[in-house]
C-alpha positions as CSV (number, residue, x, y, z in Angstrom):
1,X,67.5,23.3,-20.0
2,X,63.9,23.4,-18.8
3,X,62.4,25.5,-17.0
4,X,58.4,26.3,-16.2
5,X,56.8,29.4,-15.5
6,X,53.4,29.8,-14.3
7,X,51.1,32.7,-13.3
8,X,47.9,33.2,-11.9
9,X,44.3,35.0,-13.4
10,X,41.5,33.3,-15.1
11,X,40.9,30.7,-11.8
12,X,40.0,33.7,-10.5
13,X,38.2,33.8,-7.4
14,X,37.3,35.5,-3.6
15,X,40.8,36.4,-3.2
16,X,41.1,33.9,-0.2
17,X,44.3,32.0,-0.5
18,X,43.1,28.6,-1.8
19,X,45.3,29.6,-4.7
20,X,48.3,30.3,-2.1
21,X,51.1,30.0,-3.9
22,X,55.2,29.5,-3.0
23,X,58.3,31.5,-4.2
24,X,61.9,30.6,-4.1
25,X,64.6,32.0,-6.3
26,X,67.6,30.0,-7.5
27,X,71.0,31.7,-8.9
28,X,72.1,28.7,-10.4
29,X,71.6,28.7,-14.0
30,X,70.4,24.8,-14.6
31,X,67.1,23.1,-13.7
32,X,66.4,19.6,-13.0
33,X,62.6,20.0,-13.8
34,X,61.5,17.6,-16.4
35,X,58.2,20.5,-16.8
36,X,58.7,24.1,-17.1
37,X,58.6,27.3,-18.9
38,X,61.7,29.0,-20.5
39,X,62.0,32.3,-20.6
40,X,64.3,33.0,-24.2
41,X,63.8,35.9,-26.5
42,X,60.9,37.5,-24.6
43,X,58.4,35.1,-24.9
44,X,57.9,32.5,-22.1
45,X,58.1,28.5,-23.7
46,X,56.1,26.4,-24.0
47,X,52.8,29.2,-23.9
48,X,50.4,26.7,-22.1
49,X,51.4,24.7,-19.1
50,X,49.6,21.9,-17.5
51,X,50.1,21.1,-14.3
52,X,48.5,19.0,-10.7
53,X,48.1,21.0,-8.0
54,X,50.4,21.8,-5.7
55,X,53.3,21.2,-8.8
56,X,56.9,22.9,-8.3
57,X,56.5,24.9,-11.1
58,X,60.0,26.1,-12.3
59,X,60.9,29.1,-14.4
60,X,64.2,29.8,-15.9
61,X,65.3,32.8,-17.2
62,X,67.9,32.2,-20.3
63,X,67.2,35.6,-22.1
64,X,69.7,38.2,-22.1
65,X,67.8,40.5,-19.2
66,X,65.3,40.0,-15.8
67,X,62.1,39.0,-16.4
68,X,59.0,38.0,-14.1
69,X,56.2,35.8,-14.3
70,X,53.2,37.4,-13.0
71,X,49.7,36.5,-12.6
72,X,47.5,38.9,-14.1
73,X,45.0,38.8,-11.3
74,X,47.4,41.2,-9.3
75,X,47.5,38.0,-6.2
76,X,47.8,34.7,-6.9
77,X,51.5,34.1,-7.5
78,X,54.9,36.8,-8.5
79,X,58.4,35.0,-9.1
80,X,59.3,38.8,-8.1
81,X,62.9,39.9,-10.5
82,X,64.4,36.6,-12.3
83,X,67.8,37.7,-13.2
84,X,69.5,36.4,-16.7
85,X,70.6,32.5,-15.9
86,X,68.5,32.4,-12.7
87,X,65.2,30.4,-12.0
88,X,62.1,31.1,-9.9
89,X,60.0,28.1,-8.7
90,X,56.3,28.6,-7.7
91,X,53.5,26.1,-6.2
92,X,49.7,27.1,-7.4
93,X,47.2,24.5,-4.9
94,X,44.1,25.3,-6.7
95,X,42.3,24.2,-10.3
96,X,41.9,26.6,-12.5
97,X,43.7,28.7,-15.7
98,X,46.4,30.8,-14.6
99,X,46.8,33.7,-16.7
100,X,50.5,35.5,-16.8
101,X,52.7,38.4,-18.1
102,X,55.9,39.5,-17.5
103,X,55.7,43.0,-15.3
104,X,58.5,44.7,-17.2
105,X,57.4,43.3,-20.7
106,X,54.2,43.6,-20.9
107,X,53.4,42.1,-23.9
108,X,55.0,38.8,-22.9
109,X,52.0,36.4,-21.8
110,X,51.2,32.8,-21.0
111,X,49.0,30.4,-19.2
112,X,49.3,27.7,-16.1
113,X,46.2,25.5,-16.2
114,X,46.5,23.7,-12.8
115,X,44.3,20.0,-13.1
């Protein structure tokens, strides 16, 4: 199962919403994303995601508790709660590196670089 998690910081800009991004959250536990980020044993896989703009970035939870993915600028994207065997999808439309944590495991990180 794949799944691809992305979060915003880094592409940092003026806070206007050229980096306006999309959330939808899916209770089903498969994906049929060929990209994405897995969420498993608190650590988001693969790391580093590259994407094109405007991608449906998917992110699937298969740990054993909720997770986010957050962007570490505080703006650009939030999947919000993604419950065990759920998936978040999100849509970044500008380049840049995306920087992203987890916002109730802190130390979980990883990057979206949108090309």
């Amino acid at each position: 199962m794949s799944a691809l998690l992305l979060a915003a910081c880094g592409g940092g800009d003026d806070g206007n919403d050229a980096a306006a991004s999309t959330r939808s959250v899916s209770h089903s536990g498969s994906s049929t994303s060929s990209s994405g980020v897995t969420i498993s044993n608190f650590k988001f896989t693969p790391a580093t995601v590259s994407v094109a703009p405007a991608a449906q970035v998917t992110v699937t939870n298969d740990d054993s508790t909720a997770h986010t993915a957050t962007a570490d600028d505080g703006h650009s994207f939030d999947t919000g709660t993604v419950d065990p065997g759920s998936s978040g999808t999100i849509s970044v439309k500008k380049p840049g590196s995306y920087s992203y944590h987890c916002s109730i495991h802190p130390f979980m990180h990883g990057t979206l670089v949108v090309k």
